[in-house]
N, C-alpha and C positions, 0 to 999 in steps of 0.2 A: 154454235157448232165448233167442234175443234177442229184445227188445222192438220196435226199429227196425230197419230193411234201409236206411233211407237217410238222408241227414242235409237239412233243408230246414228254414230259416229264414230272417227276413226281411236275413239277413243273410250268409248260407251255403247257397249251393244245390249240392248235390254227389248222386250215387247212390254215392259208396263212402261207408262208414263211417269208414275209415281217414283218408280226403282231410278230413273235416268234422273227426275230432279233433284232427286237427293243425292246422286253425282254430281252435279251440277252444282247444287250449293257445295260442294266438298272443292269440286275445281276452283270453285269461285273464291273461297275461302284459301286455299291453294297459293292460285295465281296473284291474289291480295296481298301475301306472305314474300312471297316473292318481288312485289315491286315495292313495297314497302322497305325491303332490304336495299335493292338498288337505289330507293330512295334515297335511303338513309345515307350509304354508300356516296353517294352524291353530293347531301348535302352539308358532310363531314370533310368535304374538300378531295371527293372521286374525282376520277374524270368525267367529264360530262361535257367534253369535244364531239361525240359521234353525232352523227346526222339523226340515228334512228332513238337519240334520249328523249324522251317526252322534257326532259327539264335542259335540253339544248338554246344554248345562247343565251339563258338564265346567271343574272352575275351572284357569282358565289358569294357574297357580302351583303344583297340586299333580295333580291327578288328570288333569287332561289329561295333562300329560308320563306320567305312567304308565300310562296306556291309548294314551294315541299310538304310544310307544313300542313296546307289546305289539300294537300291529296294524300297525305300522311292519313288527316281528318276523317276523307271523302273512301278510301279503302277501311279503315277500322267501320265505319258506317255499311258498308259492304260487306263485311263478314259478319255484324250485326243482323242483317237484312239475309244470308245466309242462312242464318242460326232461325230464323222468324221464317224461312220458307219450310225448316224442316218441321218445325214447331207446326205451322200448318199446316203442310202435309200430312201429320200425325193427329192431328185435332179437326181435319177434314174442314178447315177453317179459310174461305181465298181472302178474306182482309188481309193476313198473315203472310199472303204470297206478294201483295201488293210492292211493297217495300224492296223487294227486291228487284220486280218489275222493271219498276222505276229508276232505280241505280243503277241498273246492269245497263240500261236503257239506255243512261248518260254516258257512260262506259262506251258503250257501243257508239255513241253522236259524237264523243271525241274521239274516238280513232279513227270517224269518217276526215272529221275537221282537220286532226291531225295530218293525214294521208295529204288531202289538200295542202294544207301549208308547206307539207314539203316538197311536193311536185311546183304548185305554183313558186315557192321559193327558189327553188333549187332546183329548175327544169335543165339547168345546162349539166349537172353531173349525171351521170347513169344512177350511179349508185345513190341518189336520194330518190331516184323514183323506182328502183328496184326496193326500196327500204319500205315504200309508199306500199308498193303491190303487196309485199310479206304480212304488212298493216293489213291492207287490205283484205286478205286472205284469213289473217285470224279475225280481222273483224266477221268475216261472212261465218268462220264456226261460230263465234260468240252469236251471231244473229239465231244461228239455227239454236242454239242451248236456250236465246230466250223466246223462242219458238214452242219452246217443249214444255218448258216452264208455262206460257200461256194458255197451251192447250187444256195443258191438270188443270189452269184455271178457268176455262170455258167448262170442263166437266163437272168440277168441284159448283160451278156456278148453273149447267145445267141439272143437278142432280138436287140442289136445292129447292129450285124451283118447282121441280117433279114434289120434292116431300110437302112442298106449302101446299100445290096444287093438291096432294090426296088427304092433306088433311083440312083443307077448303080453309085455310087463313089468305091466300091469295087472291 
């Protein structure tokens, strides 16, 4: 059964499911582009002093390049997994949706982690647990976008089953 019938946020207002995930992989794709830049930014010798850098306290000589690099990796696999949700959405295919499921998933587990690490870190400044709640906050859209996404894939997968069942392969 699906969770959502329609996709509405403050940034995608649709009644189909299908019209919202395919914003969704575009945002996803997007925001990918985006921190990819920062990344880079970063690990080109940016600053990357602020409390809210995912690549904070990372030395610029050694572990930065190897964690940049590995979310460098981990976002191009994301717009990858993007490209494969539109793909099946259009091929009415939920293996296809899977991959992105999945990544956005990890996406979403680190900004929970994240958010922690900074509060636990850094509970005596305001501003790293103001940093935390912002986290927080786009974590919870990002939760509901893979909310929407899931749902096409509850339909996509009960709709299946309806066609095994009427042609009794099932």
């Amino acid at each position: 059964m699906a969770i959502l019938s329609s996709c509405w946020s403050p940034c995608i207002w649709t009644d189909s499911l299908k019209t919202g995930c395919r914003a969704i992989a575009f945002y996803t794709g997007a925001m990918s582009v985006v921190l990819m830049t920062f990344i880079t930014f970063n690990m080109t010798g940016g600053d990357s002093t602020q409390l809210y850098n995912p690549l904070f306290e990372a030395d610029v000589r050694s572990s930065m390049q190897t964690v940049g690099l590995l979310m460098l990796l981990y976002l191009l696999a994301l717009i990858a997994s993007a490209a494969s949700l539109v793909v099946g959405l259009r091929k009415m295919t939920r293996g296809l949706m899977l991959p992105w499921l999945i990544g956005f998933g990890v996406a979403i587990l680190f900004q929970f982690v994240f958010g922690i690490w900074l509060v636990y870190g850094y509970y005596i400044y305001l501003d790293a647990t103001f940093y935390a709640l912002i986290d927080w906050c786009w974590m919870a859209y990002n939760i509901y976008c893979w909310l929407v996404v899931y749902s096409q894939y509850q339909i996509l997968k009960r709709c299946s089953h309806q066609i095994l069942n009427c042609c009794g392969l099932e």
